[in-house]
N, C-alpha and C positions, 0 to 999 in steps of 0.2 A: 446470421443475416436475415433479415426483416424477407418475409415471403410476398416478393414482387407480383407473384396474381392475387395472391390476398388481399394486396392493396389495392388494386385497380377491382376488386370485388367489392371492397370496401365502400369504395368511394363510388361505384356506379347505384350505390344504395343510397348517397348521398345529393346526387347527381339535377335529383326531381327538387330539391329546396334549397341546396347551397354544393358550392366546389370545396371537395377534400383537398387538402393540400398536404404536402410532406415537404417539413423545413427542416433548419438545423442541422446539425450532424448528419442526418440521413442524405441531405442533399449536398453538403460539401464532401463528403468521403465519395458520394457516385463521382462528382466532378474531378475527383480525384483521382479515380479507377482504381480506389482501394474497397474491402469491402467493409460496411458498413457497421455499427459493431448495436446501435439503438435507432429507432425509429420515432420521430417526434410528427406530430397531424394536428391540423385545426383548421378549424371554417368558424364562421358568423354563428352556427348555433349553439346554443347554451347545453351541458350536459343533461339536465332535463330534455330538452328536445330530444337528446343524441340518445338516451337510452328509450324513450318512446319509441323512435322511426326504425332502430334497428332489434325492440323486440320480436321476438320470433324466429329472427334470426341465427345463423351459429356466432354469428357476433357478442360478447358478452361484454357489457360495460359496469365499470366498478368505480363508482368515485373517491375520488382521492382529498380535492379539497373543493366541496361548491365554492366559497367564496372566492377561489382562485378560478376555479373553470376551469377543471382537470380532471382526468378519468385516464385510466387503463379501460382499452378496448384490445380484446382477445378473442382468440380463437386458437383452436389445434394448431400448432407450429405459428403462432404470428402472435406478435403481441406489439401494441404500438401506446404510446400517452397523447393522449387529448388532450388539447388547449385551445377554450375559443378566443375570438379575436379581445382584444383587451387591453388598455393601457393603465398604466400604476403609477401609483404616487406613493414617496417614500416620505421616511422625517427626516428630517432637515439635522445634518451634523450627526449622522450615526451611518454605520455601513451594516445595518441588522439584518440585510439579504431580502426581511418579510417585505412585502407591502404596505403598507398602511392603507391604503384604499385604491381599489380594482372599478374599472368603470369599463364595461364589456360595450364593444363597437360590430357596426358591421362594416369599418374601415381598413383594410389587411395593410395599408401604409404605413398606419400608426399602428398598426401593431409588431410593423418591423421595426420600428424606429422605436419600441419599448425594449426590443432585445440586444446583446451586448456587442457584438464584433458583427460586420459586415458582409465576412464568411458563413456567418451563424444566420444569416439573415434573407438566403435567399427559398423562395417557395417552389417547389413542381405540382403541377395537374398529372397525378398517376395516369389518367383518363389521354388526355391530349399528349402528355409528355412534353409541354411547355413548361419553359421558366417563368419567374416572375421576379424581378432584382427594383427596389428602388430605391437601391444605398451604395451600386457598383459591387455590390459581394463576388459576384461571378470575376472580373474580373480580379481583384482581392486574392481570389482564390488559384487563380491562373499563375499572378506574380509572387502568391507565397507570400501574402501578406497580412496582418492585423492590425485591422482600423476598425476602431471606434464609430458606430453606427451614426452617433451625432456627436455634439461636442464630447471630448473623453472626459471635463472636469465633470461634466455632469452625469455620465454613464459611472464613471469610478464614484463619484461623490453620492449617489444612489445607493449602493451596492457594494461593498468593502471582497466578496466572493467573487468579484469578478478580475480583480487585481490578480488572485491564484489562479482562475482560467485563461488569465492570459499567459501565465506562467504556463500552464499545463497546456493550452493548445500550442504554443510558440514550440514546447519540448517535446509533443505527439509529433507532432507533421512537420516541424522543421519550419514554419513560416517566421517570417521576422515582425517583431513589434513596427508597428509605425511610427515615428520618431514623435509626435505630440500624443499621441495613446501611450507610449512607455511613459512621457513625461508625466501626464497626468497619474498613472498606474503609481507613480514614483512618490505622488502627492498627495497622494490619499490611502497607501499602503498600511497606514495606521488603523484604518477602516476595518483591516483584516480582523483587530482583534472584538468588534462588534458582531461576529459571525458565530454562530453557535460550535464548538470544537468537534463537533462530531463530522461537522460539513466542512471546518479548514483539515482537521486529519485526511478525510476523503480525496480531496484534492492531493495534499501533499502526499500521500499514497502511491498515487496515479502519477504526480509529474518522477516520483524515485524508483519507477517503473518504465519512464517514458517510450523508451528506448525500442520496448516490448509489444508497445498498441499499436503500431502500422508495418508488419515486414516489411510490406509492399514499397514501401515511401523511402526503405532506405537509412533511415535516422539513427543510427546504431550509436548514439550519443546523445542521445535523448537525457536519459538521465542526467546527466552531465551538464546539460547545457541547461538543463532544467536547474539546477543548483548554483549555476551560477547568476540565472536571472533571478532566483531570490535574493540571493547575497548585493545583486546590484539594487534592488528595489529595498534594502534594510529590512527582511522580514526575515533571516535566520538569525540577525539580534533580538526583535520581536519575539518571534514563534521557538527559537530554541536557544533559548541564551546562553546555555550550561557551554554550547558547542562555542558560538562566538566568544566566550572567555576564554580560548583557548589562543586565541588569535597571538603572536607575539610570544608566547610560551615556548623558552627554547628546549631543549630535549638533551639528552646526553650524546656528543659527536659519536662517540664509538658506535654506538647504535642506531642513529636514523641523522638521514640527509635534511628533514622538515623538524618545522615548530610542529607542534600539535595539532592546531589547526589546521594547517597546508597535509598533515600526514594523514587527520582523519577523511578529509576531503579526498584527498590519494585512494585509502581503505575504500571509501565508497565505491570512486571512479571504477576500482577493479574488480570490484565484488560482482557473485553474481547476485540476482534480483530479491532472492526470496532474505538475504540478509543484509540486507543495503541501509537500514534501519540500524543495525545494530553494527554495522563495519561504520558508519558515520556519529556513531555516538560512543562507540565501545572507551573512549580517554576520554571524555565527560570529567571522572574522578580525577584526573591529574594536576587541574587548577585547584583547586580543593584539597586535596593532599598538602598541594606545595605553602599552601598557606595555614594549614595546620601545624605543619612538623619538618618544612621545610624542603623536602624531597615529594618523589612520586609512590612511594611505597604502598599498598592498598589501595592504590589508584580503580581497582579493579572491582574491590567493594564497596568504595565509595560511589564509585561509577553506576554499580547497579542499583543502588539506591538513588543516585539522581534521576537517572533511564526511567524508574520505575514510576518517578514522579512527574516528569515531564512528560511522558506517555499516557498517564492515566488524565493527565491535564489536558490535553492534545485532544483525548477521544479514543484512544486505540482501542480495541475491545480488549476487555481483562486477558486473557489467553493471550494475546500479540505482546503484550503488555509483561507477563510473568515471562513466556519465553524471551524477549530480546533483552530482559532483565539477566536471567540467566545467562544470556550468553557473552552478556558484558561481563559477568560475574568470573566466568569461567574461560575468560581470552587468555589468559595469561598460562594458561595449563603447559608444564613442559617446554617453557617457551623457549630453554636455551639447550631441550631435548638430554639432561640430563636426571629426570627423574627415573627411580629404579623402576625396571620393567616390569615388576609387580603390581605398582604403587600406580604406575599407569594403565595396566589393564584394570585394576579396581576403580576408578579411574571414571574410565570410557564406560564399563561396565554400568559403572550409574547414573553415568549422563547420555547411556545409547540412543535416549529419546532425540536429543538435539544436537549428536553426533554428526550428522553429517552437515547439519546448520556451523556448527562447532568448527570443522575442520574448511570448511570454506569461508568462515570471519578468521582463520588466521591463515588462511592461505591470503587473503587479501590485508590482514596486518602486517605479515612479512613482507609481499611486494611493496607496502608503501614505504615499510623502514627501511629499504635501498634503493626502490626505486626500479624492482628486477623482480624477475619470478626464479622462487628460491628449490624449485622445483618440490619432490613427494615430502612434504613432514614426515620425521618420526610418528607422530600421534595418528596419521592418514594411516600411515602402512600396516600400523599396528590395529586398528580400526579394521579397515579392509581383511586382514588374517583373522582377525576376532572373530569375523563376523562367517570365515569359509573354516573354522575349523573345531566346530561346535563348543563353540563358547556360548556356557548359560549367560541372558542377562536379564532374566526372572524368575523367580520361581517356579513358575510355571514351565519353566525350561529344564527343572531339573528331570533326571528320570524316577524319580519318586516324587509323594505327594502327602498330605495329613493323613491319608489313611494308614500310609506305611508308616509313617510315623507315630500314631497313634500302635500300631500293632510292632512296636518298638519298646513300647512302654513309654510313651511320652503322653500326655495331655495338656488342655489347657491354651496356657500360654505357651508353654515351654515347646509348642508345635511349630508355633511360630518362629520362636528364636531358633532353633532347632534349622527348621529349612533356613532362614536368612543367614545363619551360619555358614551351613554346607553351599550355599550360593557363594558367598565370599571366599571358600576354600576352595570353590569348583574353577570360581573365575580363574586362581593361578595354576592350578595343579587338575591336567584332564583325567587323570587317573581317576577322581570323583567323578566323572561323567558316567561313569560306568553303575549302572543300577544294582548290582552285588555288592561292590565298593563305597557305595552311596550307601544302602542299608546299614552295610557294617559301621560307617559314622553315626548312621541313628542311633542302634543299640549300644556305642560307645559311648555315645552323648547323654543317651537316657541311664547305661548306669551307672554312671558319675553323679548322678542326682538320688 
């Protein structure tokens, strides 16, 4: 939460040449009586002015983009973005988010009227604790609603990233589109793919989380409801096609009530947060499959190779990227809980890193394939005992190390293979856990060579 005396410290530094304001998000979450999560400020002066008047101060300003008129101003526990007053013009037929040319004002009207939604647009005097609304935002915000600051062809036809903020505030806070703002959002959604992917991932992020950014507000479907306003605006055929090919795809009765698409939508809905990514794309491979060889077979390694491509297109950072890879790879583990109990500790053993990722993408692949929560997996219980009854799942874990291994008669390589060995042997049989018993496989292993 933005440190509310820091800002009225702020702005009484401000106070001699121009009025601070706090807009944006900062001011619709206070009107909310939720708490605030960033803090946005701007006045008439240019960043130049702003790091002059508050050097010396504990204030430190960093700029971000002069030609935009923006800066990070900081201090010990407070950090806020500066923007002076400003309006923009874009190019014409492109939704590229940038500017093409900034003409800074000392008119704070038009500088509401350059920003996107109504709610997003009203200012406070930290100092006085007045509003300043000349778009009905306050209002707006009272009824729960998202309106377009001026007409929406031209806010959406601007700005292709703002289509997804509508998406992503509608899913934060539960407001409703306004019926000629969704229209337009609907008309210019193709905008979305003139947005650089790092900034439509960020978004799409945030709205498959939504659920999570306001307790306070109550919105426990956020998510939810965030995916469905994609799917109404045409941007999960856009943004993730692998998924909308799914559409229509019927499934085998014996085991799921949905097509594929209705079931991966299911997986997400029940997922929790941290794999909702990967419970929403995990049958990616199944279209694809079926057109190769007929059935869904390898659905699951075709899949991670889709995931893998469609993610790194999207933006995700590499790491998000390899894991929700893997873990499409590895959904299908034990799925009908008949793997030998060995074969599954070895298993878990080597995917312990995204085990418990792992067991909550099919805790929500199960609920969606009936429609029910199939209560503890196999693979869970067996995970949770793994984990309380000293089960190595590193090397590191054994009670020996290269040293004993080397004083084994081993070197080299064969130290290596050696410990990866007695890991693999330790996984099923605890009696290797034991560092007497442990040695004596060294010594056996090294004189066999």
């Amino acid at each position: 939460m933005a440190d509310r005396d820091a800002l009225r410290e702020l702005a009484s530094l401000f106070k001699d040449r121009a009025t601070l304001y706090a807009v944006g998000g900062f001011v619709r979450d206070t009107l909310l009586g939720v708490t605030p999560r960033d803090l946005d400020i701007c006045s008439h002066l240019g960043v130049e002015d702003i790091k002059t008047m508050l050097s010396g101060t504990r204030f430190a300003v960093s700029g971000k983009s002069m030609r935009l008129g923006t800066a990070t101003v900081s201090a010990e526990g407070f950090s806020a973005e500066y923007t002076a007053f400003r309006t923009d013009s874009y190019p014409e037929g492109s939704g590229v988010h940038r500017p093409s040319e900034v003409t800074f004002t000392r008119d704070m009207r038009a500088d509401a009227l350059r920003r996107d939604f109504t709610a997003n647009a009203v200012y406070f005097d930290p100092l006085t604790e007045e509003y300043t609304d000349f778009v009905g935002g306050r209002e707006d915000i009272e009824k729960r609603v998202l309106r377009a600051v001026r007409d929406p062809d031209a806010v959406f036809g601007e700005d292709g990233l703002r289509v997804l903020r509508l998406v992503r505030f509608a899913a934060e806070l539960g407001f409703e589109p306004e019926e000629n703002t969704f229209a337009a959002a609907k008309r210019y959604a193709a905008y979305v793919k003139d947005v650089a992917p790092e900034r439509v991932f960020a978004e799409l992020d945030k709205i498959f989380v939504a659920d999570t950014a306001y307790p306070g507000l109550g919105v426990s479907d956020g998510h939810v409801r965030g995916l469905k306003l994609l799917d109404e605006l045409g941007l999960t055929d856009l943004l993730l096609p692998e998924l909308a090919a799914l559409r229509g795809l019927e499934q085998p009765k014996k085991y799921h009530i949905y097509d594929a698409f209705r079931h991966s939508v299911e997986a997400y809905k029940a997922a929790e947060p941290s794999v909702r990514w990967a419970a929403l794309l995990h049958d990616v491979g199944k279209k694809v499959a079926c057109e190769r060889q007929g059935n869904m077979h390898g659905h699951d390694a075709i899949g991670a190779e889709l995931v893998r491509e469609r993610l790194a297109a999207l933006g995700m950072p590499p790491r998000r990227v390899r894991r929700t890879a893997e873990l499409t790879a590895c959904h299908m583990a034990d799925l009908k809980g008949d793997m030998s109990e060995n074969k599954l500790r070895l298993f878990i053993a080597e995917h312990a890193e995204i085990m418990d990722d792992l067991t909550a993408l099919k805790r929500a692949d199960a609920y969606a394939t009936r429609g029910k929560d199939v209560g503890e997996l196999r693979i869970e219980r067996l995970w949770r005992e793994m984990r309380s009854d000293g089960t190595p799942f590193s090397v590191g874990d054994l009670p020996v190390d290269g040293t004993d291994a080397q004083a084994a008669g081993l070197s080299g390589r064969e130290i290596g293979d050696a410990l990866s060995a007695l890991l693999r042997e330790a996984v099923i049989n605890p009696v290797l856990r034991d560092r007497a018993r442990a040695l004596a496989f060294l010594k056996k292993r090294a004189d066999r060579l």
